[in-house]
C-alpha positions as CSV (number, residue, x, y, z in Angstrom):
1,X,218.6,230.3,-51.7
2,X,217.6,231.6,-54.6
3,X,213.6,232.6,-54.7
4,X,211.0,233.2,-57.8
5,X,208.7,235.7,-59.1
6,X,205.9,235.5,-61.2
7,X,205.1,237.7,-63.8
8,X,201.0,238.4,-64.6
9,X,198.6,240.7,-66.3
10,X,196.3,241.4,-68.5
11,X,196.9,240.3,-72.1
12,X,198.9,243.1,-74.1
13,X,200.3,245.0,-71.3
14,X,204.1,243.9,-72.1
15,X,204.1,240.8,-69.8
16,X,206.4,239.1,-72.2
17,X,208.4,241.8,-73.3
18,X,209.5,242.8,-70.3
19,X,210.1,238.6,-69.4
20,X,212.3,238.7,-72.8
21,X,214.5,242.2,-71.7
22,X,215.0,240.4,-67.9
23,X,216.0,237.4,-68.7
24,X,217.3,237.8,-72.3
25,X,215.8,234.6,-73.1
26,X,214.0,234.7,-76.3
27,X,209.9,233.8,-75.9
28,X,207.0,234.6,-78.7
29,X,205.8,237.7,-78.3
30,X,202.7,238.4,-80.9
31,X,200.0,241.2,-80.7
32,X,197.2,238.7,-79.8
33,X,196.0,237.5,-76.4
34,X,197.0,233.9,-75.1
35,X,200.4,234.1,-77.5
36,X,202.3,232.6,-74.4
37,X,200.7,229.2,-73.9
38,X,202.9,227.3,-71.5
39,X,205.2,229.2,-68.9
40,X,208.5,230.7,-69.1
41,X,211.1,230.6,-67.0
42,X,214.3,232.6,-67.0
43,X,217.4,232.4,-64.0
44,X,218.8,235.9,-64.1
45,X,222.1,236.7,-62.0
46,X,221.4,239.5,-59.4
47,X,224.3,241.7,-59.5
48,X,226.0,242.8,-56.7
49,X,229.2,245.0,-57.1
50,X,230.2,244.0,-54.0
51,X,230.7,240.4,-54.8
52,X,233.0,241.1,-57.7
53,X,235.1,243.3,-55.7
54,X,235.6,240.5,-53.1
55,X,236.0,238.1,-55.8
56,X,239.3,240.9,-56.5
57,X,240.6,241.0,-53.8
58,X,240.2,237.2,-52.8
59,X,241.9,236.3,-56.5
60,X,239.1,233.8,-56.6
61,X,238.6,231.4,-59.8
62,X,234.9,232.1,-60.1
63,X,232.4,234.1,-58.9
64,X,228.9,233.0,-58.2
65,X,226.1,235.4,-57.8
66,X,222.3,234.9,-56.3
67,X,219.5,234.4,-58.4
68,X,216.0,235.5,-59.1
69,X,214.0,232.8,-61.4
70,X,211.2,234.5,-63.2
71,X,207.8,232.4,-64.3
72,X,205.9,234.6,-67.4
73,X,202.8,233.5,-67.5
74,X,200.3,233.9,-70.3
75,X,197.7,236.9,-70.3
76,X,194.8,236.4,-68.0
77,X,191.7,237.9,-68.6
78,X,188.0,238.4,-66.7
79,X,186.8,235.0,-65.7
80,X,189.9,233.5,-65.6
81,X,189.3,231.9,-62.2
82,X,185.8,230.6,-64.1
83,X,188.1,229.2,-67.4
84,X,187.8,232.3,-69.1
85,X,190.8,232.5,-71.6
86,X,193.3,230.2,-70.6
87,X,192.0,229.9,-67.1
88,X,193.0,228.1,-63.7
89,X,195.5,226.3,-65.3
90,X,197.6,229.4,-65.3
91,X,197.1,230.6,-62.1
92,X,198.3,227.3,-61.1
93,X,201.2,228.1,-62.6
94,X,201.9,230.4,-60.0
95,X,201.0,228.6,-56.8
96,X,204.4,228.0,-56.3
97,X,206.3,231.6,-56.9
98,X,207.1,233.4,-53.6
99,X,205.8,236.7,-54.7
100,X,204.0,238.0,-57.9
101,X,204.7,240.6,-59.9
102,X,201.8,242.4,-62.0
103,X,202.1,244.0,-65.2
104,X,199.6,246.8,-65.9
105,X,199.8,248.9,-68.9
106,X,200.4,252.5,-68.5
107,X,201.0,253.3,-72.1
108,X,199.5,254.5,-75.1
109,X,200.6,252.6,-78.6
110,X,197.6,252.3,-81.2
111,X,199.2,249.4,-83.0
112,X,199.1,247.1,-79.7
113,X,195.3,246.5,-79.0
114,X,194.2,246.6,-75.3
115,X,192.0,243.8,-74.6
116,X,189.2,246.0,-73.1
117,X,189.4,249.1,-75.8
118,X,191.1,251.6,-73.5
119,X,193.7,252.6,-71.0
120,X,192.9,252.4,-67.3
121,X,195.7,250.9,-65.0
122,X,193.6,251.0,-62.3
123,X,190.9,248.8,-63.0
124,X,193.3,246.8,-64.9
125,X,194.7,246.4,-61.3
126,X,191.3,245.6,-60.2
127,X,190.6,242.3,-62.7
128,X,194.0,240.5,-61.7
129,X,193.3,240.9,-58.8
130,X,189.7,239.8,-58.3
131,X,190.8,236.8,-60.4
132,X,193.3,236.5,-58.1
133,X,190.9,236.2,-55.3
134,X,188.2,234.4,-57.1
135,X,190.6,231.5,-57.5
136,X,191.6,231.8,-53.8
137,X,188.1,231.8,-53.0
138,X,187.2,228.8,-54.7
139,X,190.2,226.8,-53.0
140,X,189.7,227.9,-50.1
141,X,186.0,227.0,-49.7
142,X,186.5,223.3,-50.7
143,X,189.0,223.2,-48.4
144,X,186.7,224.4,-45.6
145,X,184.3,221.8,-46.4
146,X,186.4,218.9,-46.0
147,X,187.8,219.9,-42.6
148,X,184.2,220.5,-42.0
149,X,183.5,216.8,-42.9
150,X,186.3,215.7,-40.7
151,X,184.8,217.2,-37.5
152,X,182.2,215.0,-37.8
153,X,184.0,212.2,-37.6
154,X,187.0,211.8,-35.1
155,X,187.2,214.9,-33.7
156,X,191.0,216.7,-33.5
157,X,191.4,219.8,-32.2
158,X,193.7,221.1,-34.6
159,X,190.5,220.8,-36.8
160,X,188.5,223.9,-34.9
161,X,191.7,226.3,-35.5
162,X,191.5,225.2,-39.0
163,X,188.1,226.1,-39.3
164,X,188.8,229.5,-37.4
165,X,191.5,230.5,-40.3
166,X,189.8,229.7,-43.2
167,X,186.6,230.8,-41.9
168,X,188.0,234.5,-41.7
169,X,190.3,233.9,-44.8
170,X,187.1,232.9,-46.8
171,X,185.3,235.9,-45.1
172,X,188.2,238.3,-46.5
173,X,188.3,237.1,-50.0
174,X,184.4,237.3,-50.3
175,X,184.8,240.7,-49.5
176,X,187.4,241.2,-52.2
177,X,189.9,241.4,-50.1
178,X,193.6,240.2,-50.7
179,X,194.7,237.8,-48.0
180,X,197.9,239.7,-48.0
181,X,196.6,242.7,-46.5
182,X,195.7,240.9,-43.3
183,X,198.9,240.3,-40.8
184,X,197.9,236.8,-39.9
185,X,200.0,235.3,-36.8
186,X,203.0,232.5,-37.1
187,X,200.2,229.4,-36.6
188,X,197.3,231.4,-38.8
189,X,200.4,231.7,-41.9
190,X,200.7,228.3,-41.5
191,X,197.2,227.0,-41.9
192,X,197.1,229.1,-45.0
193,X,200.7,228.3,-46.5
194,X,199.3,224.7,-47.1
195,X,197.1,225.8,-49.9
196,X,199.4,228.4,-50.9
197,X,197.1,230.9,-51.6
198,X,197.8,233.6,-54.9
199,X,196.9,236.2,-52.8
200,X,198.8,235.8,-49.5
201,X,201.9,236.0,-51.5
202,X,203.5,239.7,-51.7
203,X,202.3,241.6,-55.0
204,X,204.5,244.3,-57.0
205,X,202.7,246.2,-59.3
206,X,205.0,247.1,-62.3
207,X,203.8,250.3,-64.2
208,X,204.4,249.5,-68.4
209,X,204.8,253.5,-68.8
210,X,205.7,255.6,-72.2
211,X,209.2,256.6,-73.2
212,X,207.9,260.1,-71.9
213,X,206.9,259.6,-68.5
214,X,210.6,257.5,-67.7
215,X,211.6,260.7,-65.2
216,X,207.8,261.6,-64.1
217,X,206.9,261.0,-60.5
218,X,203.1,259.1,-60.7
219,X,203.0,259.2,-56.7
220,X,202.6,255.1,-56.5
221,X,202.7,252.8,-53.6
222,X,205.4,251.8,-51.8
223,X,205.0,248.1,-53.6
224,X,205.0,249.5,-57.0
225,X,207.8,250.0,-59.4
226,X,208.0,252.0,-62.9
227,X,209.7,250.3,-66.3
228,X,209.3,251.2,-69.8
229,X,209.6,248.2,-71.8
230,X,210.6,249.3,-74.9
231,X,213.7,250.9,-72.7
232,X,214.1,247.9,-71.6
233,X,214.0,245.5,-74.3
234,X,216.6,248.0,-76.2
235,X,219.5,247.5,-73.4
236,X,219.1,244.1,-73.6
237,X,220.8,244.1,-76.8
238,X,223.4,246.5,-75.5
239,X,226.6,245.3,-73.5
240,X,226.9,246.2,-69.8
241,X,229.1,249.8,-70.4
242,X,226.5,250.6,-73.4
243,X,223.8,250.0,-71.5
244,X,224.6,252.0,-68.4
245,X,226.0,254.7,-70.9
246,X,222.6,254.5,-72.5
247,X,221.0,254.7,-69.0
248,X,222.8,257.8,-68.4
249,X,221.8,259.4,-71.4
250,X,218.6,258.8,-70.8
251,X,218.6,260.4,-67.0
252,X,217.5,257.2,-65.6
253,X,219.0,255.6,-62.6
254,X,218.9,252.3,-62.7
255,X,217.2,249.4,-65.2
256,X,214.1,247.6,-64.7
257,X,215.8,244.9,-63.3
258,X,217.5,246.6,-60.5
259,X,214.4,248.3,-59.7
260,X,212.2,244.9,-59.8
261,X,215.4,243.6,-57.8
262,X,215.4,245.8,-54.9
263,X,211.3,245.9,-54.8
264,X,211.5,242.2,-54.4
265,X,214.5,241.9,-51.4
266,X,212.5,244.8,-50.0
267,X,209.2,243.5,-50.4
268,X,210.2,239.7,-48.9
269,X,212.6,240.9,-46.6
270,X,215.9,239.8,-48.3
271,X,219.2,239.9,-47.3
272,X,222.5,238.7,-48.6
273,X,225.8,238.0,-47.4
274,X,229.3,236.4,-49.0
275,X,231.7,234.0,-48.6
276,X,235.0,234.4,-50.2
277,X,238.3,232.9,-51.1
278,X,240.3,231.5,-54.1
279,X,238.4,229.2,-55.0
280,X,234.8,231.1,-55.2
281,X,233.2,234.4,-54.1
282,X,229.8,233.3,-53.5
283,X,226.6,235.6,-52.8
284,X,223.8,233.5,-50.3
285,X,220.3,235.1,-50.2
286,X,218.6,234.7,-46.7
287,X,215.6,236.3,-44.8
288,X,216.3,239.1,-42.2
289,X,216.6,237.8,-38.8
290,X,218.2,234.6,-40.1
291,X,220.5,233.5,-37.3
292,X,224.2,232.1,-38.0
293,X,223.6,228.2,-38.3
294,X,220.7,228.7,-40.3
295,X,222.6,230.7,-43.4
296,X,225.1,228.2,-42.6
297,X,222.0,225.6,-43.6
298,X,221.6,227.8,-46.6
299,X,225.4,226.6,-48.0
300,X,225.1,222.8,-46.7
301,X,222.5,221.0,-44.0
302,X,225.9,219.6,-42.4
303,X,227.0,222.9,-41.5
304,X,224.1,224.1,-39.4
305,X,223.7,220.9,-37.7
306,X,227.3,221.2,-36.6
307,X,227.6,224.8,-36.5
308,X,230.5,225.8,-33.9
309,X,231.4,230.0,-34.9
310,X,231.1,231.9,-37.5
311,X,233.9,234.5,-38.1
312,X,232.0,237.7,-39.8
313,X,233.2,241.1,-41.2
314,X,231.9,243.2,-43.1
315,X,232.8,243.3,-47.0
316,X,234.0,246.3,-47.0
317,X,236.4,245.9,-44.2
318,X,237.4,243.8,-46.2
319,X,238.2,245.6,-49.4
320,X,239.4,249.0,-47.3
321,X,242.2,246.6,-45.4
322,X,242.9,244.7,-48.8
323,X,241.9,241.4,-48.2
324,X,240.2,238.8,-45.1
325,X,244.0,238.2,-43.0
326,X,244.6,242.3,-43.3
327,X,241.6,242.9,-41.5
328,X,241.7,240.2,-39.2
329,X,245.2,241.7,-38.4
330,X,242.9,244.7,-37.6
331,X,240.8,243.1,-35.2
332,X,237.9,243.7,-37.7
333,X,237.0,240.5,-37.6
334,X,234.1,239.1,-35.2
335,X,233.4,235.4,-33.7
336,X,229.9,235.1,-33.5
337,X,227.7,232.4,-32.0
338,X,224.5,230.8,-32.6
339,X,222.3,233.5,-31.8
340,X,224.1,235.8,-34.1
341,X,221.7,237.4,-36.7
342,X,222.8,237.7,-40.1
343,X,223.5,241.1,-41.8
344,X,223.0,242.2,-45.4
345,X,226.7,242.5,-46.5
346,X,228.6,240.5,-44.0
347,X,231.2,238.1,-45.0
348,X,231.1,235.0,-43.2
349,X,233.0,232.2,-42.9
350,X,231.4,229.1,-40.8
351,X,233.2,226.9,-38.6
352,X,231.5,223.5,-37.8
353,X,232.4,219.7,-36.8
């Protein structure tokens, strides 16, 4: 599977630049609000090192990474959720991403106007989110008062646990409250998950900082990240060696994207593991705690429905004994059944009927 995230923010905060530097697709960029009218997409490759030095040693034809699909959408502003700017057509646009990443500027530049005069993450931070929750809000309640309706007719008791959830979902949002900061149960999630609320969703915050402040340590959350997007937008021109030469130069460890990358596998709870051989080395993104004939699903429904085995190892067994019969030779190799959890880094291959 491959999953999506959706980028948001204030107008002016580098939204699109940093869209443009992921994805190296090419979208308008101006120095006005609303510039990016419908939404962008971009499928970016996630790289993984250890795929291409299976793909080596498996002399396979191709090699297929995951992928992360990004969704820029245009610049919202106070009173979105009302219509304000470009409105609730936007946030729409989101419904459907399976986390959300906010942009909020964290740099000076007098020739890019800031929508509200000055420079104050922080309550930037504030306005998404309330519009974020405003939105919620306003589904959320209409909901409520059609199951509401429906108790008065046939009655269903599915209807009163209904009622429960949104009831205290409602309560939380009213309260300016994301719904994400609540750890609802398996059968609450689910209630919710129908309206796919913006703010149930997992949120990383993404710091536009200065040039200057690349190797300065601004004590954020766990769930937020740092980029510079003028960095960023300059080693998107550059090949792979120049940019990590560039990188380097810089005293920076990794590019935006590996940091938005590894935020986001953190932040769901992403694993990946790899099948190989000559014909393809193949990178499969699955949820932690996925058992074996589930990421078997992930590859084809036929093989988790007849899932046998699965023979696992990980990679770099494989690339210490020099290839997948070397280390089987070795014993390294495991027969695992369907209770068999997933690991990030094993290499599988399923057996099935």
């Amino acid at each position: 599977m491959s999953f999506s995230l959706g980028i948001v923010g204030l107008p002016n905060v580098g939204k699109s630049t940093i869209f443009k530097a992921l994805t190296k697709n090419k979208v308008d960029i101006a120095n006005y609000p609303f510039c990016t009218i419908d939404p962008n997409v971009g499928v970016v490759a996630v790289p993984d090192n250890r795929l291409d030095q299976l793909a080596k040693i498996s002399n396979s034809e191709k090699v297929v990474p995951t992928t992360i699909e990004f969704v820029d959408i245009a610049g919202l502003v106070k009173g979105a959720s009302e219509g304000q700017g470009l409105g609730n057509k936007f946030l729409a646009n989101i419904r459907e991403v399976d986390a959300i990443v906010q942009v909020i500027r964290n740099f000076s530049d007098g020739n890019v106007i800031h929508v509200h005069g000055n420079i104050d993450p922080e309550y930037d931070k504030q306005i998404i989110n309330l519009e974020l929750i405003l939105s919620d809000l306003d589904s959320l309640s209409k909901y409520l008062k059609k199951v509401i309706g429906q108790m008065k007719g046939t009655y269903e008791k599915t209807l009163d646990q209904e009622k429960i959830v949104l009831e205290k979902a409602c309560t939380m949002l009213e309260n300016n409250q994301l719904l994400n900061q609540e750890s609802w149960t398996e059968e609450e999630y689910k209630i919710l998950k129908i309206l796919n609320p913006l703010t149930l969703k997992p949120i990383i915050y993404l710091y536009n900082i200065d040039e200057n402040a690349v190797d300065k340590d601004l004590n954020l959350p766990d769930n937020a990240i740092t980029v510079c997007a003028k960095i960023e937008a300059e080693l998107a021109d550059l090949s792979p060696e120049e940019a990590q030469e560039y990188l380097t130069e810089l005293g920076i460890k990794k590019s935006g994207l590996d940091s938005l990358i590894q935020a986001s596998y953190k932040l769901l709870g992403l694993i990946t593991f790899i099948t190989t051989g000559p014909m393809e080395s193949k990178a499969w993104t699955v949820t932690k705690d996925t058992k074996a004939p589930q990421a078997a699903g992930v590859i084809h429904t036929d093989f988790e429905k007849g899932f046998i085995r699965a023979e696992v190892v990980n990679w770099q067994d494989i690339i210490t004994c020099g290839g997948w019969n070397q280390a089987k030779e070795k014993g390294l190799i495991r027969m695992e059944g369907k209770e068999y959890e997933i690991k990030d880094g094993d290499t599988v291959h399923f057996h099935f009927n």
